[in-house]
N, C-alpha and C positions, 0 to 999 in steps of 0.2 A: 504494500500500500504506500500511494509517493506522500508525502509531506505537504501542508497546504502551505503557501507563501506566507501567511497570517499566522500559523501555528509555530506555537512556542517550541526550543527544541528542549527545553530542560521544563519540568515544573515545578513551578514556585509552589514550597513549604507550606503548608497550610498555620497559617500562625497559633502558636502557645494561647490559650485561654489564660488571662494572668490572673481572672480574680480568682481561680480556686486555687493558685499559688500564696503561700505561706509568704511571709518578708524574706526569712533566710534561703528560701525557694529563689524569692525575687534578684534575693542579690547576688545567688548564686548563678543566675541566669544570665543576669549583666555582664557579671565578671567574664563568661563563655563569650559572649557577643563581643565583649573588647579583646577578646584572644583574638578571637577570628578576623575585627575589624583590623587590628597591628598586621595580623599576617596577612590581610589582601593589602594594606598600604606597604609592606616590604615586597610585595611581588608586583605591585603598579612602581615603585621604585625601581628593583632590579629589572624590569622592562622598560623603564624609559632609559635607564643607563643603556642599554644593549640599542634598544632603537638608536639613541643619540651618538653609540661610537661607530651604527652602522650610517646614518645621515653624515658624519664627517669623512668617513671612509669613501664612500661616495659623491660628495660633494664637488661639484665642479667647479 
């Protein structure tokens, strides 16, 4: 079956219910989401470095 142009290729998470979340649930739930947001801004990092030494390497 081919893919529609519109259709997503990954799905989006269906989001945490937080009110039947505890505080120490809560904060332990933040604390995962800033793990995870550091590690996608060290990998949008270590890709703009590699784009940027390959736009110089090409550079005319």
């Amino acid at each position: 079956m081919a893919l529609e142009p519109d259709e997503p290729l990954t799905q989006k998470p269906t989001p945490k219910n937080l009110e039947t979340m505890a505080l120490a649930e809560l904060e332990a739930y933040i604390g995962e989401l800033e793990t995870e947001i550091a590690r996608a801004r060290r990998t949008i990092d270590a890709k703009r470095k590699i784009r940027g030494g390959a736009d110089a390497l090409f550079k005319r």
